[in-house]
Biotite code that builds the C-alpha atoms (Angstrom):
import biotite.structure as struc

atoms = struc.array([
    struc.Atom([-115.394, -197.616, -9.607], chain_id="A", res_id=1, res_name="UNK", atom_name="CA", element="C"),
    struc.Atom([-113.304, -199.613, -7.166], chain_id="A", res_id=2, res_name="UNK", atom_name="CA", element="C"),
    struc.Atom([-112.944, -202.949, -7.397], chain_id="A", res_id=3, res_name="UNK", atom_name="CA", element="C"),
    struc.Atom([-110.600, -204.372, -5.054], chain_id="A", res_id=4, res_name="UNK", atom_name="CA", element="C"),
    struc.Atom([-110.292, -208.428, -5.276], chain_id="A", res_id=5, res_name="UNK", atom_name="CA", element="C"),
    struc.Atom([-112.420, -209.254, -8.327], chain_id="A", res_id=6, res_name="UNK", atom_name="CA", element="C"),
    struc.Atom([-109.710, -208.480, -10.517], chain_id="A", res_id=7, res_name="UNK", atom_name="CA", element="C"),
    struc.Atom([-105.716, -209.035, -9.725], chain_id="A", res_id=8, res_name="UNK", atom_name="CA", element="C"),
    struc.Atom([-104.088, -208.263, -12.844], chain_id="A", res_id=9, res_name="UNK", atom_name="CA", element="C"),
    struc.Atom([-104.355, -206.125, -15.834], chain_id="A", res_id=10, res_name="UNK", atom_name="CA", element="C"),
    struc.Atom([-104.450, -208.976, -18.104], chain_id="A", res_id=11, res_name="UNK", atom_name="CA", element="C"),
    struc.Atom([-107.391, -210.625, -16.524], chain_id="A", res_id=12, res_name="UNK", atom_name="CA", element="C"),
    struc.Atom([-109.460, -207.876, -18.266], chain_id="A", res_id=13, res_name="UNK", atom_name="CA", element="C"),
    struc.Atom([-108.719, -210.021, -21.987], chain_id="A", res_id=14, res_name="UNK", atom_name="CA", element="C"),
    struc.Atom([-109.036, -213.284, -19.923], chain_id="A", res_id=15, res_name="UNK", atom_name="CA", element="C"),
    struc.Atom([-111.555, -213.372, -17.184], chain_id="A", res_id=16, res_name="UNK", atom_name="CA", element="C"),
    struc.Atom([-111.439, -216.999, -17.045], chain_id="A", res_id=17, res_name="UNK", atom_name="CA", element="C"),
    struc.Atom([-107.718, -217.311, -15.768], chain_id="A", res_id=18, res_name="UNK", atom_name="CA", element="C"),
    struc.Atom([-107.972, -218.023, -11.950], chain_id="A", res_id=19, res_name="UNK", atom_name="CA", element="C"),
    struc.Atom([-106.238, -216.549, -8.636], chain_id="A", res_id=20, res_name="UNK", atom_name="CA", element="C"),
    struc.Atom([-105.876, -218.942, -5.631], chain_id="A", res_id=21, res_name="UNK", atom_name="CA", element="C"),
    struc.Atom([-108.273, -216.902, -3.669], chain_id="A", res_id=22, res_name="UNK", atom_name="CA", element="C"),
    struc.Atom([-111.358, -217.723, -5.958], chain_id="A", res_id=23, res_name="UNK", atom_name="CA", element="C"),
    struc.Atom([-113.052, -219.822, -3.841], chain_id="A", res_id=24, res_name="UNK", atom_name="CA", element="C"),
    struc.Atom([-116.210, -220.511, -6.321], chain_id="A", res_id=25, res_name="UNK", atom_name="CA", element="C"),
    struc.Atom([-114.114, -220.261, -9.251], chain_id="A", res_id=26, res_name="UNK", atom_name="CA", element="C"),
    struc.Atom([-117.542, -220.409, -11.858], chain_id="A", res_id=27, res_name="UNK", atom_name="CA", element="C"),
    struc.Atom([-118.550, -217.471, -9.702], chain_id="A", res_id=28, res_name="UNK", atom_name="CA", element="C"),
    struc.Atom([-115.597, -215.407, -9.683], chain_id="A", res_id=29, res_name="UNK", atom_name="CA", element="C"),
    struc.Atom([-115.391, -215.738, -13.779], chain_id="A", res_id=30, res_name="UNK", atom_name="CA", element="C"),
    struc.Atom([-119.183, -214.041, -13.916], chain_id="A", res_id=31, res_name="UNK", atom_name="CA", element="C"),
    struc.Atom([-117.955, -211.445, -11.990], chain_id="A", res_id=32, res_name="UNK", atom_name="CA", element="C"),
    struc.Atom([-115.282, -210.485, -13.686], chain_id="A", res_id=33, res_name="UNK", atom_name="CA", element="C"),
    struc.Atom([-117.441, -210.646, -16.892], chain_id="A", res_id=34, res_name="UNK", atom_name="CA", element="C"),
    struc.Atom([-120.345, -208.422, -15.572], chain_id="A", res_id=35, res_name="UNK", atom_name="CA", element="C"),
    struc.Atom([-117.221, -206.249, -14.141], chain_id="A", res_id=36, res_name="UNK", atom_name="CA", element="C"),
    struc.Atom([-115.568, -206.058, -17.379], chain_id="A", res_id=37, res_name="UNK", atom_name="CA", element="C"),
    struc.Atom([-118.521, -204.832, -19.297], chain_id="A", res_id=38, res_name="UNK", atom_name="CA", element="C"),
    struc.Atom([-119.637, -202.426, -17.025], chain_id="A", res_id=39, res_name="UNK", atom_name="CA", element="C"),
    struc.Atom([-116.056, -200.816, -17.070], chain_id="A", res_id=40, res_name="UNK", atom_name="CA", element="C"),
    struc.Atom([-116.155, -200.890, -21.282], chain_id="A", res_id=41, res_name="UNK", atom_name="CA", element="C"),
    struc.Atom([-119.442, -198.296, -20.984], chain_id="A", res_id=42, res_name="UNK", atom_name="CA", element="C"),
    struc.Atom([-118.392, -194.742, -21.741], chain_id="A", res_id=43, res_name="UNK", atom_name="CA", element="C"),
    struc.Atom([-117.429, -192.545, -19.078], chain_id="A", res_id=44, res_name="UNK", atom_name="CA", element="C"),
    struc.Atom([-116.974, -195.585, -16.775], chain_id="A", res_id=45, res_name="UNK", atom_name="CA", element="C"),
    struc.Atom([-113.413, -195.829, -14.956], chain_id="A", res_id=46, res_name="UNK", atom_name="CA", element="C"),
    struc.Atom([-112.008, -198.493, -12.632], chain_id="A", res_id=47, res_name="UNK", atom_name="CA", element="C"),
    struc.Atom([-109.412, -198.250, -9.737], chain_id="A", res_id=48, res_name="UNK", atom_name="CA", element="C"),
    struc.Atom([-107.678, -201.922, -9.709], chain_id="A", res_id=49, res_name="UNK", atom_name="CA", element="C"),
    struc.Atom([-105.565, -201.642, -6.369], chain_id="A", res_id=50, res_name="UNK", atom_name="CA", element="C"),
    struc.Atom([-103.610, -204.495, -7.630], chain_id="A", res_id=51, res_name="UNK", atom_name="CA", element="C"),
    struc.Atom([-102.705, -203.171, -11.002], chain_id="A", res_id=52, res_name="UNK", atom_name="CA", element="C"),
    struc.Atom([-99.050, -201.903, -10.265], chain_id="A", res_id=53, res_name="UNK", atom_name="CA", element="C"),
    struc.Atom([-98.671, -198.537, -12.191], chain_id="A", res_id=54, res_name="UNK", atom_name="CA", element="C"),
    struc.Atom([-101.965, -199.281, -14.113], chain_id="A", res_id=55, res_name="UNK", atom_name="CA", element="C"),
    struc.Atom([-104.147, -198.412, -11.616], chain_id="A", res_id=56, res_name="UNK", atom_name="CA", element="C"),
    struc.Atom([-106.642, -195.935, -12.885], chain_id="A", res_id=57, res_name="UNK", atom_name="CA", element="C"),
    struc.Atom([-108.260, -197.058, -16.214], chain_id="A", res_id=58, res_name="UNK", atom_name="CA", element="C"),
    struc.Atom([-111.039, -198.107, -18.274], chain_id="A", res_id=59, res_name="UNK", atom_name="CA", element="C"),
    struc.Atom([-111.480, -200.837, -20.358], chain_id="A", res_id=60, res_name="UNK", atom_name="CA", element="C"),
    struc.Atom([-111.596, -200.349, -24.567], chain_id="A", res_id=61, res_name="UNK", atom_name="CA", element="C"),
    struc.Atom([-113.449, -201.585, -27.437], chain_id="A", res_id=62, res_name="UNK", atom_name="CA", element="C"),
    struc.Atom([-111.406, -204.559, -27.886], chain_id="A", res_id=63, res_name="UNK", atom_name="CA", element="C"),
    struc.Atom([-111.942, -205.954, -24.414], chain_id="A", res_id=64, res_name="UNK", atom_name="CA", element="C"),
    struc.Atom([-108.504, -205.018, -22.942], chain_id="A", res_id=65, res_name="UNK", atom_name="CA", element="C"),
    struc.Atom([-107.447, -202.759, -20.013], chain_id="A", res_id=66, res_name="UNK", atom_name="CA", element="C"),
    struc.Atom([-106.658, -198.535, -21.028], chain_id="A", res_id=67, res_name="UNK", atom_name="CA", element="C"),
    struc.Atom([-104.256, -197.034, -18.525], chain_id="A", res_id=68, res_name="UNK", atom_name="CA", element="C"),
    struc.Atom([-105.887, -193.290, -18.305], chain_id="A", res_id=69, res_name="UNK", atom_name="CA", element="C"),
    struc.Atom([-103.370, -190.328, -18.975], chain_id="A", res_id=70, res_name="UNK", atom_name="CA", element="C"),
    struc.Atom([-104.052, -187.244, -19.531], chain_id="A", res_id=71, res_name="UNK", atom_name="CA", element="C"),
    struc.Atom([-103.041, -187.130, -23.276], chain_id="A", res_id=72, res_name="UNK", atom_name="CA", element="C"),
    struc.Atom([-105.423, -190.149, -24.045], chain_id="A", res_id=73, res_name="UNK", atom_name="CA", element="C"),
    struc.Atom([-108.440, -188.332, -22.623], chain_id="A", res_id=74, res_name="UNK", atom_name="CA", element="C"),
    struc.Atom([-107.782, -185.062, -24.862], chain_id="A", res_id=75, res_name="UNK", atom_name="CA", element="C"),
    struc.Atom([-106.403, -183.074, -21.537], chain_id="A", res_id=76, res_name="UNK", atom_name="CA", element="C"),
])
């Protein structure tokens, strides 16, 4: 799943609350990024964050925080 803008930074995945300048309804933006994050922790589900540096393809664990994919975490 791509998803672009609704989430600019790795660690936004552990804090959906904390803000870019370019949410323009910020109470909005923070439900999005909820509903995104908990879609992305179901199994099987990865995300494509364009604006996660080197992090880009991933999924999101049972603790709530962003998982990098590599080929030696997914048994491969």
């Amino acid at each position: 799943m791509a998803f672009g803008d609704a989430l600019h930074s790795p660690v936004q995945v552990a804090h959906p609350e904390w803000e870019v300048i370019l949410d323009t309804d910020r109470d909005e933006a923070e439900r999005s990024r909820r509903r995104l994050i908990d879609h992305l922790a179901r199994d099987g589900v990865y995300g494509f964050g364009v604006h996660f540096a080197d992090q880009q393809l991933g999924t999101v664990d049972g603790s709530g925080r962003w998982r990098p994919w590599s080929d030696a975490a997914d048994g491969r």
